[in-house]
ZAMARGU-4260 file (C-alpha; in steps of 0.2 Angstrom, whole numbers, plus 5000, padded with zeros to 4 digits):
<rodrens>
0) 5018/5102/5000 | 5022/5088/5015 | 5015/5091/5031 | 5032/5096/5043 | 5020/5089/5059
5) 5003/5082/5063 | 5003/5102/5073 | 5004/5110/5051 | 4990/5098/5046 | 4980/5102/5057
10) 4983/5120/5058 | 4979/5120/5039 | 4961/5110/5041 | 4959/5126/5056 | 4961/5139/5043
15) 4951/5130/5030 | 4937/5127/5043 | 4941/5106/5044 | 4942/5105/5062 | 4933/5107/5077
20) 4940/5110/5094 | 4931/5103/5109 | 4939/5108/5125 | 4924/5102/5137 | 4930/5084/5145
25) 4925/5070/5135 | 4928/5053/5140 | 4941/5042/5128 | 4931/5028/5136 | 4913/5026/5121
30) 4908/5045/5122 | 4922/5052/5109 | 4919/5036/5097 | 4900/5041/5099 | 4905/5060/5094
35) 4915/5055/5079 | 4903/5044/5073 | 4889/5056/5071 | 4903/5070/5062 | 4910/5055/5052
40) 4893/5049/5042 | 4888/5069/5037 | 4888/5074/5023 | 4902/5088/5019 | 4897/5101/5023
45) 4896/5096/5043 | 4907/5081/5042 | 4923/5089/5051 | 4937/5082/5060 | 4939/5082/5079
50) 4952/5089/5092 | 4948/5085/5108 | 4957/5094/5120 | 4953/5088/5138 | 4954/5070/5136
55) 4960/5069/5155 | 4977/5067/5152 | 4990/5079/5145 | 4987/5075/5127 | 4973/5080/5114
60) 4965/5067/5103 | 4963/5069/5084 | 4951/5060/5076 | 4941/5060/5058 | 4957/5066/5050
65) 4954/5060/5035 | 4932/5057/5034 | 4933/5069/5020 | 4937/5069/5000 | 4944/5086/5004
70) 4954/5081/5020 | 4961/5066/5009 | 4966/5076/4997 | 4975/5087/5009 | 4981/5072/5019
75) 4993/5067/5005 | 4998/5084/4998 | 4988/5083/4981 | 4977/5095/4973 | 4965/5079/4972
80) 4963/5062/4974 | 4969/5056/4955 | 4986/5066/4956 | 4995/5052/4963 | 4987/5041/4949
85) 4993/5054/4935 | 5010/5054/4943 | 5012/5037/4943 | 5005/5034/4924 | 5018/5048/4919
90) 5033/5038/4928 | 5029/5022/4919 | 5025/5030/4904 | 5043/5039/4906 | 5052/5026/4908
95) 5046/5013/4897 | 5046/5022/4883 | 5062/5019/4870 | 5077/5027/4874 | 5085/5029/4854
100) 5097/5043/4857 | 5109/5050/4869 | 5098/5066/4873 | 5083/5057/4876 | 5094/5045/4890
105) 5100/5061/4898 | 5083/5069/4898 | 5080/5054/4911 | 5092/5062/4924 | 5080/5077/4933
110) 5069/5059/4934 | 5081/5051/4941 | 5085/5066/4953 | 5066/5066/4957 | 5065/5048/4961
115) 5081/5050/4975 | 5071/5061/4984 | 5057/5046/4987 | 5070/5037/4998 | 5067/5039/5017
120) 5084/5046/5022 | 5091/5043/5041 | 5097/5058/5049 | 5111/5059/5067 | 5105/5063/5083
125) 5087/5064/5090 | 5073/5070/5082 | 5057/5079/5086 | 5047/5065/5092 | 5059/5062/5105
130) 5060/5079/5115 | 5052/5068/5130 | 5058/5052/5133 | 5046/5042/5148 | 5059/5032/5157
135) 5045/5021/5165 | 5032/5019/5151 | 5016/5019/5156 | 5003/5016/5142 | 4988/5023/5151
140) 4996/5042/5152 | 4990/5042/5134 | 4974/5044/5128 | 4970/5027/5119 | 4953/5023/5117
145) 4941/5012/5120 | 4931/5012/5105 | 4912/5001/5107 | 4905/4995/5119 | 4909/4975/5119
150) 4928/4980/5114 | 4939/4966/5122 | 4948/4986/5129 | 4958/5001/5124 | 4966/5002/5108
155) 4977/5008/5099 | 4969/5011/5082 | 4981/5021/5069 | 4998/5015/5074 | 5013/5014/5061
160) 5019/4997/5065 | 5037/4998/5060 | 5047/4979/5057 | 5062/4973/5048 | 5064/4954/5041
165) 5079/4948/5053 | 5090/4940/5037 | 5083/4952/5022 | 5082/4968/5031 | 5068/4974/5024
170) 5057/4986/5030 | 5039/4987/5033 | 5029/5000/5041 | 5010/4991/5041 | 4993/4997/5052
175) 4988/4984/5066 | 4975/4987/5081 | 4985/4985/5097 | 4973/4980/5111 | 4981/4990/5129
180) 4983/4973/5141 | 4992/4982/5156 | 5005/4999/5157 | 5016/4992/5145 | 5009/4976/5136
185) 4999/4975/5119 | 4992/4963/5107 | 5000/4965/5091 | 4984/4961/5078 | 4991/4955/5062
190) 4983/4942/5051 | 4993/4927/5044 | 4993/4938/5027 | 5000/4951/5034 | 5019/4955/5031
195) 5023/4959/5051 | 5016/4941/5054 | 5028/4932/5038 | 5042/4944/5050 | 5037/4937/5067
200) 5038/4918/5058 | 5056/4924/5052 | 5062/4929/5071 | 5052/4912/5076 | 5061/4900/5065
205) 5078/4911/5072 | 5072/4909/5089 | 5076/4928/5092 | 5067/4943/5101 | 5056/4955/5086
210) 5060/4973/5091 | 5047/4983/5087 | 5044/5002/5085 | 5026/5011/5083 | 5024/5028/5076
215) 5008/5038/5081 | 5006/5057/5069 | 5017/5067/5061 | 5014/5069/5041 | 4998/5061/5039
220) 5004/5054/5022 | 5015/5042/5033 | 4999/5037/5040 | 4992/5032/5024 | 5007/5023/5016
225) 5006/5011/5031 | 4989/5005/5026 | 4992/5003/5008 | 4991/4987/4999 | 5011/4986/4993
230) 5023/4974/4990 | 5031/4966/5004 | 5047/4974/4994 | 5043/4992/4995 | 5046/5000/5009
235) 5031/5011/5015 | 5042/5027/5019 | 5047/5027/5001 | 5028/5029/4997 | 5024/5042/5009
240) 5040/5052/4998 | 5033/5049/4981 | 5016/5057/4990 | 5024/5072/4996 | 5039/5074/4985
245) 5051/5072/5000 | 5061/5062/5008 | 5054/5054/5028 | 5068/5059/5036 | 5073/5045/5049
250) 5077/5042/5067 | 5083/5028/5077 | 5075/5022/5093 | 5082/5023/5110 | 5082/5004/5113
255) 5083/4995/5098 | 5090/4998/5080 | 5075/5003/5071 | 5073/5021/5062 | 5056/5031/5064
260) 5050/5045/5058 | 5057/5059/5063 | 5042/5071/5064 | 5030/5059/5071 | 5021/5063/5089
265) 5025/5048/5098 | 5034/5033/5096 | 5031/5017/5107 | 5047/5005/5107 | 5048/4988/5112
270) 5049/4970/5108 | 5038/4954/5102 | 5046/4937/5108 | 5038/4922/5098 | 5042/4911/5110
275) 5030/4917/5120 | 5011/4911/5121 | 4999/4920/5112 | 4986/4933/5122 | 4966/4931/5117
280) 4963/4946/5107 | 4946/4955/5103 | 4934/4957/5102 | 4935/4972/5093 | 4919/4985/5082
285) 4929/4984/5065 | 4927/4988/5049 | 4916/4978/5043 | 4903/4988/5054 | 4903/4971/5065
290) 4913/4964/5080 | 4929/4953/5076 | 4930/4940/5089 | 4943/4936/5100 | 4958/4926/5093
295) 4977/4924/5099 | 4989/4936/5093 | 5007/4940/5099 | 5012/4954/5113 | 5021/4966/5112
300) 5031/4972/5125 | 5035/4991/5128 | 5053/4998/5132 | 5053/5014/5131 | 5039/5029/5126
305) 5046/5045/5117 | 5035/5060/5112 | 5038/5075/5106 | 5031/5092/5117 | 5012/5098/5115
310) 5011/5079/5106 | 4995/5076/5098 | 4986/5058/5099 | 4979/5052/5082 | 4964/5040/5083
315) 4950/5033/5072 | 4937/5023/5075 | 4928/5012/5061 | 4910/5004/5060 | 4895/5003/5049
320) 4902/5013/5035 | 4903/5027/5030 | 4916/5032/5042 | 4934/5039/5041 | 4941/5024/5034
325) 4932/5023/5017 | 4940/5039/5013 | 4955/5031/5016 | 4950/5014/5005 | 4945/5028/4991
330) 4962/5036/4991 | 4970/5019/4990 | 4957/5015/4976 | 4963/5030/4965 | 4983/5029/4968
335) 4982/5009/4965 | 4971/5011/4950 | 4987/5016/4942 | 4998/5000/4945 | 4983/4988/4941
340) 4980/4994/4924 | 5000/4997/4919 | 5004/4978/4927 | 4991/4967/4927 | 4974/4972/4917
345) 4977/4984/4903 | 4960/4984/4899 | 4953/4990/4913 | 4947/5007/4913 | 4940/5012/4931
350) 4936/5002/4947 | 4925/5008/4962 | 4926/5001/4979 | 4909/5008/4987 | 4909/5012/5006
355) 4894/4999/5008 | 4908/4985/5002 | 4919/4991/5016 | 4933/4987/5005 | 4937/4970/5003
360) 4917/4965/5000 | 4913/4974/4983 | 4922/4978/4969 | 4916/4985/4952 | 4926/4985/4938
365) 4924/4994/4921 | 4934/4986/4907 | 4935/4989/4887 | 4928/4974/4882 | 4935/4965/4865
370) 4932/4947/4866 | 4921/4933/4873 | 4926/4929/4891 | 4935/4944/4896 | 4925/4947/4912
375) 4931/4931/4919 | 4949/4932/4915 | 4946/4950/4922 | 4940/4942/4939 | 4954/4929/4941
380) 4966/4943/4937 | 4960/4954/4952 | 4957/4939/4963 | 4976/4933/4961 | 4983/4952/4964
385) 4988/4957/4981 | 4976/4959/4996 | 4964/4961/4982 | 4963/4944/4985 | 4952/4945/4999
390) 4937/4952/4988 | 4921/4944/4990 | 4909/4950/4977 | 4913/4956/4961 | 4904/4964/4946
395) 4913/4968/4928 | 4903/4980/4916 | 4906/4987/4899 | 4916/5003/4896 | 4898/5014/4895
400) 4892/5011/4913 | 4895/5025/4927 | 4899/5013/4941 | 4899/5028/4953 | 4880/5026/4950
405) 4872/5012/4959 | 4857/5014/4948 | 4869/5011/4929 | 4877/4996/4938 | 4861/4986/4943
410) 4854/4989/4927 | 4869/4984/4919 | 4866/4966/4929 | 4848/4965/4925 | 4852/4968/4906
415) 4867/4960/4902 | 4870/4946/4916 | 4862/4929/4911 | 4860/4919/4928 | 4864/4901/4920
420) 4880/4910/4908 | 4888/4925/4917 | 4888/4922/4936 | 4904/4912/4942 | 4905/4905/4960
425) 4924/4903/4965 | 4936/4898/4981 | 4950/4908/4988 | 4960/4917/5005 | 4946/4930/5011
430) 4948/4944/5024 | 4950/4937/5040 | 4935/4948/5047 | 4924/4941/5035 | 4913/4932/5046
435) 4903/4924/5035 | 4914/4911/5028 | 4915/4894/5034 | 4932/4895/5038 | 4943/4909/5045
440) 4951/4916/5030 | 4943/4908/5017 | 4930/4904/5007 | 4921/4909/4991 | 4917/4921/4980
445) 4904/4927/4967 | 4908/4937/4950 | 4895/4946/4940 | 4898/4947/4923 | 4888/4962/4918
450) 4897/4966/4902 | 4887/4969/4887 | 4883/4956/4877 | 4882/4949/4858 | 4863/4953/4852
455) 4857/4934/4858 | 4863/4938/4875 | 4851/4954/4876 | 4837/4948/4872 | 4834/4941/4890
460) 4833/4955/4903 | 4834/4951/4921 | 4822/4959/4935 | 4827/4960/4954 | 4816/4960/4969
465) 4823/4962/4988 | 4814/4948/4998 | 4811/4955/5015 | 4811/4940/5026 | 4798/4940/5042
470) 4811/4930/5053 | 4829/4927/5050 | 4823/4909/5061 | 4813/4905/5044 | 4822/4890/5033
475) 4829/4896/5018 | 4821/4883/5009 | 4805/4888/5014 | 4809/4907/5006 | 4818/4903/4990
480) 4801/4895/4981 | 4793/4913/4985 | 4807/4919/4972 | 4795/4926/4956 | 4810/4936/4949
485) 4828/4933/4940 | 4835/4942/4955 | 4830/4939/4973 | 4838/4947/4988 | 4833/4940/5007
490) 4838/4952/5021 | 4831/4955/5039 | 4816/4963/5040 | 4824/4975/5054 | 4832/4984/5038
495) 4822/4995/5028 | 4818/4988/5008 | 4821/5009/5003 | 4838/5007/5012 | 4850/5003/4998
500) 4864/5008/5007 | 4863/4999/5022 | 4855/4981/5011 | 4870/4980/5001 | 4882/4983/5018
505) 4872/4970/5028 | 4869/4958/5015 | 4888/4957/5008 | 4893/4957/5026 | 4883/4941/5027
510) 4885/4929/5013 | 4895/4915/5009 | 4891/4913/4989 | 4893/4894/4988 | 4880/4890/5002
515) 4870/4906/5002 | 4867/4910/4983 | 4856/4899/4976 | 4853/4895/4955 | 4836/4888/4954
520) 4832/4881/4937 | 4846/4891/4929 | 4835/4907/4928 | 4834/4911/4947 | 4847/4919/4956
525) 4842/4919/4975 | 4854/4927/4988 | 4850/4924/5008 | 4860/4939/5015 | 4852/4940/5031
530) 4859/4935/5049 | 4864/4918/5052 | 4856/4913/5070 | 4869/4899/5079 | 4860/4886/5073
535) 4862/4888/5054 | 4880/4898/5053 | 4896/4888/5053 | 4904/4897/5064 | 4899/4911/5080
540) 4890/4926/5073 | 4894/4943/5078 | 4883/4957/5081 | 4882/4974/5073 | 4894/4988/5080
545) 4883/5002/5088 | 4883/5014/5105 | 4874/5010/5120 | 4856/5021/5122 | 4864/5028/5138
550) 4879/5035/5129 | 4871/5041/5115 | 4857/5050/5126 | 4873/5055/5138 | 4881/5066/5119
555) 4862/5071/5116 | 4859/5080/5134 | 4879/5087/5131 | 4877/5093/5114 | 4873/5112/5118
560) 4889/5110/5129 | 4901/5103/5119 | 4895/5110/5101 | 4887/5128/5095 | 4880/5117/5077
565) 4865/5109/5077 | 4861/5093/5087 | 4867/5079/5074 | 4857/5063/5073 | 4867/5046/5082
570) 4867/5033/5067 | 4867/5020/5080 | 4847/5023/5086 | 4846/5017/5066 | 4856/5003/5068
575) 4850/4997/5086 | 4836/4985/5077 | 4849/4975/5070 | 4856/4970/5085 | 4849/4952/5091
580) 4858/4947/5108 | 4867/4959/5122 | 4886/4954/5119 | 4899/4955/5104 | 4893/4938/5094
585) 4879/4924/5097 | 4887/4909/5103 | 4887/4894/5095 | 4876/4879/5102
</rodrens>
């Protein structure tokens, strides 16, 4: 059943015990990111989300709305995170198949019927998220936070970025950080392969004003369509109504001609004039579990702040995972399962995109295997599709490994990947966070084929041994000769060699293929994944996302206060070692 408000979501987390309210103050400035984080890496059964209700201004803050599997689930109006994927299966499978008689044509109508109430329908008059309208806008009446300590500022962190293509009139609604410069002025943080940046070139070549509008809450399931990976042809909103088998009821703005969701909390309108110079962005703690550094990006100008009453403000935060986005990337993992296999790659069976990857750094993918090969035309399939482009690292196995199990998908690399025959290095667009590559936005890749092999291919089984380097200042060339095993992994010797987890994130986060994985004598594959100090990265090197000691021991001292459950542990006294200099990056000499 769709959410009617941001208020029924998080009513129905209360009665399911999903929520905690904190009405303590709590500053938005370090000490609620500090909070979430601790609730957000918990295992289930005390990862809840958060409402903080004294925030110092009229409105609450909701944050870890979606850290769970369960709140996902809820999130999108499904009984679990597959049903979208079965629905979607079902539609293809409906459709396509042969239509001989006249019966089996009009069988197709209640699908058709079905399919009408996807579209996002615009309704007369005002809706609920404007009850109040702020004649002078003021950005810092709302509670926008700011997030680590080395943020460029406040932002705003789940927004609903709402554009229209100035000739095509095409919607999108897409999800980009918006850095508060002043009482009503942002940054407007999309990459150059994002489809509100191929918009703001339209207006540029037209020489014309982008109006913009930004959604904060309502049906959560809006909030998710605006960060998934779809066509720039299909319109977000239509998303959000296949997930929750009804139409987004649209409204327009006050001071432009865009339509918003009717139901959503707050709705920030305005302007982006591409004539304008550029603002210095960042940096910002991202996803990656690093800083992004500071690059221009457009600004956008607010006109006009509408809210509906008793609004609730929707935040997240994201760092070292696992955090409240990975639930997100696993329900975007599930639903897009669907299309990949239908479209593109009928042979795959399953793909997994483990939190450590955050996302865009590790994909697995279990295919049926028939033919010599396949792993590779598998690889340059994924690599050409969509923002799947932007993966870095990616292993194909055979239809009989669990790639849920981190333990069945390393032994399917030590058995069944030959180093000189099954490992292709590779070029292509990457995430623009990725800091590692020698360029910003792209560089290369590395594919792992890990299928199983013809009985020849078997018969040479692999070993792996995780190098744990004394200095990151030592020459790589000096460590790659200690390489005894078919497999070496070099990483900082401020990470633990037990620590799986945090190995892979680091190390993925820190390798560019082509200059830091190594063949040596076909037989010797050795991978530097540890920090790259100024002298020896191409490019400035940002440091790990974590909290100041003062703000964690500040949420320590307050924990009885603000909480009746056990102290949790900060993950960032954890992560402290990996942090070499006092600011967001070294700089480059």
């Amino acid at each position: 059943m769709a959410h009617k408000s941001l208020h029924a979501y998080i009513e129905g987390l209360r009665t399911r015990g999903e929520v905690i309210e904190i009405h303590e103050r709590v500053n938005t400035e370090l000490e609620i990111t500090e909070i979430a984080d601790r609730f957000s890496k918990q295992p289930a059964a005390h990862n809840k989300a958060l409402l903080f209700t004294n925030t110092g201004t009229q409105f609450p803050v909701f944050i870890n709305g979606f850290g769970s599997e369960g709140r996902m689930t809820m999130a999108l109006s499904a009984s679990d995170l597959e049903e979208a994927q079965r629905r979607i299966e079902s539609l293809f499978s409906q459709v396509m198949q042969p239509k001989e008689s006249l019966w089996e044509k009009l069988k197709m109508l209640p699908l058709l019927a079905e399919l009408n109430t996807w579209l996002p329908k615009k309704q007369n008059g005002k809706g609920a998220c404007q009850e109040c309208v702020i004649e002078n806008p003021n950005l810092f009446d709302l509670p926008i936070l700011k997030c680590w300590q080395y943020d460029g500022g406040r932002f705003v962190t789940l927004p609903m970025v709402i554009t229209e293509h100035p000739t095509l009139g095409v919607r999108n609604v897409g999800m980009y950080r918006m850095q508060v410069v002043n009482e009503t002025t942002t940054a407007m943080h999309w990459h150059a392969h994002k489809t509100g940046a191929n918009h703001y070139e339209a207006y540029k070549k037209l020489g014309k004003r982008m109006p913009i509008a930004v959604a904060l809450g309502g049906d959560p399931a809006h909030t998710f369509s605006a960060t998934a990976p779809l066509p720039e042809n299909i319109d977000e909103f239509m998303l959000s109504g296949f997930l929750r088998r009804q139409h987004v009821e649209l409204v327009k703005c006050l001071t432009n001609d865009l339509y918003v969701p009717a139901d959503a909390d707050f709705i920030i309108e305005g302007y982006v004039d591409p004539a304008e110079e550029k603002f210095l962005e960042g940096p910002f703690g991202d996803h990656t579990g690093f800083y992004s550094l500071p690059d221009y990006y457009p600004l956008f100008h607010v006109t006009c702040i509408t809210h509906r009453k008793n609004a609730i403000y929707p935040a997240t935060i994201v760092g070292i995972p696992p955090m409240e986005d990975a639930w997100i990337g696993k329900a975007t993992e599930r639903i897009f399962l669907a299309p990949i296999r239908l479209l593109l790659l009928p042979e795959m069976i399953d793909y997994a995109m483990p939190f450590e990857g955050v996302a865009h750094n590790l994909v697995i993918a279990k295919i049926r295997k028939t033919y010599a090969g396949q792993a590779f035309k598998v690889m340059n399939t994924l690599w050409g599709a969509g923002q799947m482009m932007f993966n870095k690292c990616l292993i194909v196995v055979s239809e009989e490994c669990d790639i849920h199990n981190p333990q069945e998908v390393l032994a399917a690399i030590l058995q069944h990947c030959s180093i000189a025959h099954d490992i292709l290095i590779s070029q292509g667009p990457l995430d623009v966070l990725d800091h590692a590559a020698p360029l910003t936005g792209f560089g290369s890749k590395i594919g792992f084929d890990a299928t199983e092999k013809t009985l020849e291919h078997r018969n040479a089984l692999s070993q792996t041994y995780c190098l744990q380097a004394q200095d990151i200042h030592t020459p790589f060339a000096e460590i790659a000769p200690q390489a005894q095993e078919n497999f070496t992994i070099v990483h900082d010797n401020t990470l633990e060699s037990t620590d799986f987890a945090s190995i892979t994130w680091h190390v993925l986060n820190n390798i560019d293929p082509q200059n830091d994985c190594t063949i040596i004598h076909t037989s010797r594959l050795v991978i530097d994944g540890r920090t790259k100090i100024p002298t020896t990265a191409a490019r400035e090197w940002p440091t790990p996302v974590v909290s100041p000691l003062e703000i964690v021991e500040s949420v320590d001292a307050r924990w009885k206060e603000l909480f009746t459950t056990p102290l949790l542990p900060s993950p960032s006294r954890k992560y402290q070692q990996l942090v070499y200099t006092n600011s967001a990056w070294f700089i480059k000499k």
